[in-house]
MMTF fields as JSON, N, C-alpha, C and O atoms, coordinates in Angstrom:
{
  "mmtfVersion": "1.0.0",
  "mmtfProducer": "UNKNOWN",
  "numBonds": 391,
  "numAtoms": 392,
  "numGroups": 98,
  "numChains": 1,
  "numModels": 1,
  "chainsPerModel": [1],
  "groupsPerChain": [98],
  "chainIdList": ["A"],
  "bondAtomList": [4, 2, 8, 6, 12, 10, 16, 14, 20, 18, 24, 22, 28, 26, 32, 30, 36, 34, 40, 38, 44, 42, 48, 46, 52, 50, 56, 54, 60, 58, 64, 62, 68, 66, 72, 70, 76, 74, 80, 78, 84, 82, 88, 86, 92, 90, 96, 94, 100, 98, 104, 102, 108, 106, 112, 110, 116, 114, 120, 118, 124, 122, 128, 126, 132, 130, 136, 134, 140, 138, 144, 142, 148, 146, 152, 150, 156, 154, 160, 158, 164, 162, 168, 166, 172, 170, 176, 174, 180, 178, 184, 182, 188, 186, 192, 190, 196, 194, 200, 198, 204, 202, 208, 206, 212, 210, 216, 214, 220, 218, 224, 222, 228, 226, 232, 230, 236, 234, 240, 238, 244, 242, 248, 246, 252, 250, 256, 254, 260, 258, 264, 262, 268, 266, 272, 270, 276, 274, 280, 278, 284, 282, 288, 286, 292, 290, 296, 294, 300, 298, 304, 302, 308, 306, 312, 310, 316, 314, 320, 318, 324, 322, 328, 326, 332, 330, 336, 334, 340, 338, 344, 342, 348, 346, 352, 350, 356, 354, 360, 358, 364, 362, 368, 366, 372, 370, 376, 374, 380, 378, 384, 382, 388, 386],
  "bondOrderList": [1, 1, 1, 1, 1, 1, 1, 1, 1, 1, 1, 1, 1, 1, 1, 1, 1, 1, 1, 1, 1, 1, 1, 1, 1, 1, 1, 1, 1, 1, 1, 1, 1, 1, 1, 1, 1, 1, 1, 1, 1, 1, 1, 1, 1, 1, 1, 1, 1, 1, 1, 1, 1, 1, 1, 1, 1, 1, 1, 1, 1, 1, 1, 1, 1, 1, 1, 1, 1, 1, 1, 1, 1, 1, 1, 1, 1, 1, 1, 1, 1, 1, 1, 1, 1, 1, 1, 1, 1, 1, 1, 1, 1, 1, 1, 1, 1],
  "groupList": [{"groupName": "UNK", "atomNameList": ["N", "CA", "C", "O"], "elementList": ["N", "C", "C", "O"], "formalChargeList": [0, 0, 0, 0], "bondAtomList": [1, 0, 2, 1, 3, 2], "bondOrderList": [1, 1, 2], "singleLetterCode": "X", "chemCompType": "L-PEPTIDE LINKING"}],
  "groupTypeList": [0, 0, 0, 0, 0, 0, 0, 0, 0, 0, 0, 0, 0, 0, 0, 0, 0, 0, 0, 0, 0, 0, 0, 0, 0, 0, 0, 0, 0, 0, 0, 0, 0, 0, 0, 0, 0, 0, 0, 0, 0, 0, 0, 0, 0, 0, 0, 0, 0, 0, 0, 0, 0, 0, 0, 0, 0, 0, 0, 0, 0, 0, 0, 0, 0, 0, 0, 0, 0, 0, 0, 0, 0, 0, 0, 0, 0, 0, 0, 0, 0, 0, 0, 0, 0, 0, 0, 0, 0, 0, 0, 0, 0, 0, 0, 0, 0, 0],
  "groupIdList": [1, 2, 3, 4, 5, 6, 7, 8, 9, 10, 11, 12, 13, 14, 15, 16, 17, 18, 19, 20, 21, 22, 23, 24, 25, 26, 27, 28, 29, 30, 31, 32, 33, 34, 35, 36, 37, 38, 39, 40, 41, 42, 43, 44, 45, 46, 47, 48, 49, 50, 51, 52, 53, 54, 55, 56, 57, 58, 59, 60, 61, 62, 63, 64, 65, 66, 67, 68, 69, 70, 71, 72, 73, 74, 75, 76, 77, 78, 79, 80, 81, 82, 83, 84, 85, 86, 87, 88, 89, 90, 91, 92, 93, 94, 95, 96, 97, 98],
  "secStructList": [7, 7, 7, 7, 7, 7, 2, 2, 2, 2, 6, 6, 2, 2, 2, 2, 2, 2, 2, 2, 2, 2, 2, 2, 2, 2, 6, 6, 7, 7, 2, 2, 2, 2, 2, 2, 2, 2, 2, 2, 2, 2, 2, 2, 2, 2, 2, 2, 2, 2, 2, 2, 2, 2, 2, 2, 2, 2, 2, 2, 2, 2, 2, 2, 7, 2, 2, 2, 2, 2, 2, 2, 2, 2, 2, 2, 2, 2, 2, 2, 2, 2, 2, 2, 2, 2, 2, 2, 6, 6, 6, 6, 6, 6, 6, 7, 7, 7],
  "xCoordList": [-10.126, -9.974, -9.056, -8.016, -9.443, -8.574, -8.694, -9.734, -7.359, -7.277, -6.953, -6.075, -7.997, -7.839, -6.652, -6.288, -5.885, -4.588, -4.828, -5.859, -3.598, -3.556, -3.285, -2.352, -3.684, -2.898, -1.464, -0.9, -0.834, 0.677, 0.943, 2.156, 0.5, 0.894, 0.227, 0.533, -0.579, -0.628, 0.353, 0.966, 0.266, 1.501, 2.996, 3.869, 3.141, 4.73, 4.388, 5.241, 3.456, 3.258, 3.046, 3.34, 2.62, 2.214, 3.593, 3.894, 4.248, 5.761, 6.617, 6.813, 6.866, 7.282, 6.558, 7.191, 5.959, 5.429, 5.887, 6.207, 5.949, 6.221, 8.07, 8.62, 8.604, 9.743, 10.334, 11.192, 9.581, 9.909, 9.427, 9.79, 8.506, 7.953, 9.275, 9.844, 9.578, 10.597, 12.327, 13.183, 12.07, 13.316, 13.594, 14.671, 12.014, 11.651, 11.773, 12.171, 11.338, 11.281, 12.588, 12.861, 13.482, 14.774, 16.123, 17.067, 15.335, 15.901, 15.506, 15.863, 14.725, 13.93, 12.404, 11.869, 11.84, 10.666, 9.734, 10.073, 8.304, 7.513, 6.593, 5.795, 6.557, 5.614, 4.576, 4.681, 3.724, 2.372, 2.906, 2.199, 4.298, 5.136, 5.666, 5.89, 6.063, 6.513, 6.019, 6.514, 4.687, 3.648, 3.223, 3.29, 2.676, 2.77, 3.337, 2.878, 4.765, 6.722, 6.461, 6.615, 6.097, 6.469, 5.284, 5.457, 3.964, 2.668, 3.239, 3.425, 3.458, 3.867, 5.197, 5.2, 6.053, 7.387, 7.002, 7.291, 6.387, 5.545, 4.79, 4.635, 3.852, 2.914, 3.686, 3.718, 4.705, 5.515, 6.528, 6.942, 6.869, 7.315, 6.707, 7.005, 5.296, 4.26, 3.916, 3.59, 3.844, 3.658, 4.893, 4.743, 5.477, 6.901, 6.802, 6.635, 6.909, 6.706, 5.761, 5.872, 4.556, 3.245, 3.648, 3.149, 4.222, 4.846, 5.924, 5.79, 6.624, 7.774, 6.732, 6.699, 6.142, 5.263, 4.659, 4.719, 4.124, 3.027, 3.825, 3.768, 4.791, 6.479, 6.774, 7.347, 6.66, 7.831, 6.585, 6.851, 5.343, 4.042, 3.683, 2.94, 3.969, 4.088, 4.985, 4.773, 6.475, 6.944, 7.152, 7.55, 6.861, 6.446, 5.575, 5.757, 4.639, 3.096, 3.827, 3.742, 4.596, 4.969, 5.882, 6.189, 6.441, 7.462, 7.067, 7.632, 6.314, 5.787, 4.811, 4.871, 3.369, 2.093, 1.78, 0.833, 2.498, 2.619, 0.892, 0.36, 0.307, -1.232, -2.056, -3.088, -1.557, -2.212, -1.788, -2.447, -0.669, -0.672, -1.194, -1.576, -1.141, -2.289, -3.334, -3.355, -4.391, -5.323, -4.743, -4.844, -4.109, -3.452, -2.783, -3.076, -2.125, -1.376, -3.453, -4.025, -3.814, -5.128, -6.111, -6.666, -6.179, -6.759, -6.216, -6.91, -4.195, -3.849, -4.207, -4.368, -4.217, -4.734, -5.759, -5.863, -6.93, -8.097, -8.245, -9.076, -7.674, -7.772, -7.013, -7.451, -5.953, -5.25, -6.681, -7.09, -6.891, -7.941, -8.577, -8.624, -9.787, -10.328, -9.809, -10.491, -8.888, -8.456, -8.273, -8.763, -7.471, -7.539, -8.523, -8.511, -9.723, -11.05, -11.971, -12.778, -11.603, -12.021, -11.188, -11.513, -10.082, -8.914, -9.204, -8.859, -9.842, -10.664, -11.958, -12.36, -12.474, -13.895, -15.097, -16.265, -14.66, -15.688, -16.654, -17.562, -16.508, -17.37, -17.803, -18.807, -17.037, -17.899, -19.175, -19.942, -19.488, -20.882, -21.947, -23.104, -21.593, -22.462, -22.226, -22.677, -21.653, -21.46, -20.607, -20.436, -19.945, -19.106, -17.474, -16.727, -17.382, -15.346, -14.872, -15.636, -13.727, -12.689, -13.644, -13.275],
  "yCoordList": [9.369, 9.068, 7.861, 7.804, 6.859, 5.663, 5.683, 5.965, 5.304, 4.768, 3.297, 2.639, 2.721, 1.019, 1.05, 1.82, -0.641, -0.858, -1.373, -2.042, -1.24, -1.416, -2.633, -3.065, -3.674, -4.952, -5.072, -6.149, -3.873, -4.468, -3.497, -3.356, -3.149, -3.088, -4.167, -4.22, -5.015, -6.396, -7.65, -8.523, -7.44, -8.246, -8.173, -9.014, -6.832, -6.907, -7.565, -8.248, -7.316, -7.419, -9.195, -9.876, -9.73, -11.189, -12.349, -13.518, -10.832, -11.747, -11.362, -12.247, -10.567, -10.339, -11.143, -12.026, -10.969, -12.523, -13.771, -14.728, -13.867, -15.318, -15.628, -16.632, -14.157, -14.638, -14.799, -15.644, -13.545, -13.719, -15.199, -15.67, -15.418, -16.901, -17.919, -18.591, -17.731, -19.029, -18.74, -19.476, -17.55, -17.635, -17.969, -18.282, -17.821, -18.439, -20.092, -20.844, -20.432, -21.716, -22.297, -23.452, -21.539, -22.098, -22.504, -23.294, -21.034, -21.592, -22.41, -22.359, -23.348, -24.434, -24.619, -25.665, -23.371, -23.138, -23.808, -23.864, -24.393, -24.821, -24.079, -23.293, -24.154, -23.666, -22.466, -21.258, -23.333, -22.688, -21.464, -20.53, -21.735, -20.486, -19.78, -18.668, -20.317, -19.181, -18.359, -17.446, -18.915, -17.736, -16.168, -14.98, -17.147, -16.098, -15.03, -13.934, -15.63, -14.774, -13.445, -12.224, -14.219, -13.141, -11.899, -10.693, -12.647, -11.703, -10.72, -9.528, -11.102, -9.996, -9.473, -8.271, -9.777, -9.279, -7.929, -6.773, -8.155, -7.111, -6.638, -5.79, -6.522, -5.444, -4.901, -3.757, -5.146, -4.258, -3.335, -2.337, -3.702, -2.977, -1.6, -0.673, -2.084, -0.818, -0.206, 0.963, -0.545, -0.079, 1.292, 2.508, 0.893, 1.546, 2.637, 3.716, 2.402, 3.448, 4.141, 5.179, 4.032, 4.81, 5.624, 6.739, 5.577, 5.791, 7.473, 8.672, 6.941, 7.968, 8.799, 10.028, 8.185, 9.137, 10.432, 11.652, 9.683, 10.545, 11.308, 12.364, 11.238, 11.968, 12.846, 13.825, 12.952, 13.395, 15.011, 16.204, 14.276, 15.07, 16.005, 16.943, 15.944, 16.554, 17.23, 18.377, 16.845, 18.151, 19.065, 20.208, 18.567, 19.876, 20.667, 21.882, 20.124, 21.196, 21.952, 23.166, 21.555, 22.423, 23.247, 24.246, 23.151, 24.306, 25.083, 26.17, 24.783, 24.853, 25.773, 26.799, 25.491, 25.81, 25.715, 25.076, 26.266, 26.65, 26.577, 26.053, 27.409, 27.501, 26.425, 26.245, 25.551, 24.425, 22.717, 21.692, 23.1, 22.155, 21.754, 20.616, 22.598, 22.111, 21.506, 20.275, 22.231, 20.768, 19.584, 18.579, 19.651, 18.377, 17.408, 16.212, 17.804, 17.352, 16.564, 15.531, 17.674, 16.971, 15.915, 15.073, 16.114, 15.399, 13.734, 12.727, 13.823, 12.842, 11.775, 10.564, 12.632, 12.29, 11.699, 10.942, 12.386, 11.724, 10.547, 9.859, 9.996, 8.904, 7.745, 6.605, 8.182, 7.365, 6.819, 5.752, 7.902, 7.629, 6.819, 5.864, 6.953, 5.91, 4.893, 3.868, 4.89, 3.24, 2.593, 1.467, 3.186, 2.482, 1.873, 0.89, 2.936, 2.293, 1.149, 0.357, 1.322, 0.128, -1.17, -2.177, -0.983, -2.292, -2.928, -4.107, -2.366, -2.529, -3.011, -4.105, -2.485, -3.13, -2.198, -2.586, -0.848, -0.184, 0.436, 1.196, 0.17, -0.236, -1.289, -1.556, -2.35, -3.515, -3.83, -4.571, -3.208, -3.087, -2.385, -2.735, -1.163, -0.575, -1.38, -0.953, -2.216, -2.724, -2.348, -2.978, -1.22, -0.589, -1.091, -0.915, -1.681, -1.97, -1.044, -0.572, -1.042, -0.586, -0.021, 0.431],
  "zCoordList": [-5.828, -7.23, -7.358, -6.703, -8.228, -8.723, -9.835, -10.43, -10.453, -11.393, -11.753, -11.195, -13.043, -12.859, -13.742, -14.631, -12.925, -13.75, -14.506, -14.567, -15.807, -16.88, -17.384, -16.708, -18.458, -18.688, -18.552, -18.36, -18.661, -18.635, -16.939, -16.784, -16.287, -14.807, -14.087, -12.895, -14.487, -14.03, -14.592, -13.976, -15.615, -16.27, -15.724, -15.937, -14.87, -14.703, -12.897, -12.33, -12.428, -10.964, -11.086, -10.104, -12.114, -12.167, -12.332, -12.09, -13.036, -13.399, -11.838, -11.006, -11.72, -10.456, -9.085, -8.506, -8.891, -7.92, -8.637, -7.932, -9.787, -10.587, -10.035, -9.582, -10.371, -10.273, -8.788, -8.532, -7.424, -6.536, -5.334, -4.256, -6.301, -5.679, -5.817, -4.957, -7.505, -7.95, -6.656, -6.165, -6.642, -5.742, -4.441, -3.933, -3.744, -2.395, -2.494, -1.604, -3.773, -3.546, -4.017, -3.69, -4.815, -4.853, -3.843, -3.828, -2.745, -1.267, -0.561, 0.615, -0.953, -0.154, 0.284, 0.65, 0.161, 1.129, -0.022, -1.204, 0.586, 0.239, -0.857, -0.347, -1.96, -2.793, -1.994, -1.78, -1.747, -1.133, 0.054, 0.431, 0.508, 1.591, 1.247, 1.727, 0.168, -1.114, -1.972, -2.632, -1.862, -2.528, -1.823, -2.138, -0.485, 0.324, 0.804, 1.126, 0.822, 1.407, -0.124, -0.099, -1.112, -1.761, -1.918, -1.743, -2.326, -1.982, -0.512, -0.755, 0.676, 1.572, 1.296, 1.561, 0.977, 0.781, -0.674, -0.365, -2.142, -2.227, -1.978, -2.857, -1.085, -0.411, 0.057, -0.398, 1.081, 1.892, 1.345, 1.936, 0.273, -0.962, -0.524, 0.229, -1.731, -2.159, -0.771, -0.972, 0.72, 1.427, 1.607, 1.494, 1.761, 1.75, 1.22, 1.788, -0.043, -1.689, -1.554, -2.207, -0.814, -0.76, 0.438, 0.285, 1.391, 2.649, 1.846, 2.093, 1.154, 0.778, -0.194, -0.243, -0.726, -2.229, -1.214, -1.369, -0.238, 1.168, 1.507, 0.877, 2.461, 2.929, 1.836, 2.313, 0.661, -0.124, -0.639, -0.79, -0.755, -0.951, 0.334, 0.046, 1.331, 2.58, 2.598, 2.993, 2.166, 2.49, 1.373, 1.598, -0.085, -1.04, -0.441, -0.364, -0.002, 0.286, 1.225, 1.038, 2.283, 3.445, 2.749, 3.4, 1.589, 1.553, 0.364, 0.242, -0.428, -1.759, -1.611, -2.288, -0.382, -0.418, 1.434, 1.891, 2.055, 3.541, 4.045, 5.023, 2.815, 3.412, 3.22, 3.866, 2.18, 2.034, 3.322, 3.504, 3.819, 3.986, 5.816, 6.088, 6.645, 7.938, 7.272, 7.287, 6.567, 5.903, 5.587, 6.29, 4.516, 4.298, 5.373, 5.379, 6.034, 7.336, 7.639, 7.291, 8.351, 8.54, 8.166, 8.871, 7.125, 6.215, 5.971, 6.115, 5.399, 6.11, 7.529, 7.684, 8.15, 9.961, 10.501, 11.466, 9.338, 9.17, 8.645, 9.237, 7.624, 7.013, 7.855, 8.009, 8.303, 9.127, 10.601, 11.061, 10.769, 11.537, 11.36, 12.136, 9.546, 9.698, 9.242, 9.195, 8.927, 8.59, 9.636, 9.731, 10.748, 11.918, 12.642, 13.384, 12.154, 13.202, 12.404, 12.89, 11.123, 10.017, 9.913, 9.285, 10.616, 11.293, 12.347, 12.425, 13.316, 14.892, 14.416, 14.811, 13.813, 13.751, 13.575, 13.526, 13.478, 14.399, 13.067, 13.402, 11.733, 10.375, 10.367, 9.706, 11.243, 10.431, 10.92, 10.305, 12.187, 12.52, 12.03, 12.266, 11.188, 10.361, 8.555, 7.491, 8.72, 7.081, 6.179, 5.136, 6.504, 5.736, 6.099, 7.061, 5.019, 5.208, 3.596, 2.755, 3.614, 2.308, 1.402, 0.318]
}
């Protein structure tokens, strides 16, 4: 399940790259390196944050719902799985990526 973002959760993510760009480039770095520094400097953010949201959802289930969570644990495991094998390559021969 997804949900699409909203005009103003693009609006704050547009200003936030806007502003973390202006600060890359206030230390010197090149525009076009500064776009980039900051595009990865937030992903790694949200990587992070999705990281603890996952962690924090794991160990409710484990203490919360004991029976629920070996699936879950699993299920996690699985996806990790295929993302990994969709990082390698091993979709892109049948056509299927993301």
């Amino acid at each position: 399940m997804t949900f699409p973002p909203t005009s103003e959760q693009d609006d704050v993510r547009q200003e936030a790259l806007s502003a973390l760009t202006a600060t890359f480039v206030e230390q010197g770095h090149a525009v076009e390196y500064a776009q980039q520094m900051a595009t990865a400097s937030i992903f790694q953010a949200d990587l992070e944050l999705r990281n603890a949201q996952m962690s924090r959802l794991l160990a409710w289930l484990k203490d919360s719902h004991p029976d629920f969570y070996p699936e879950a644990l699993a299920l996690a495991e699985s996806v990790r799985q295929e993302f990994e094998r969709r990082v390698t390559g091993s979709y892109s021969r049948a056509g299927r990526f993301f």
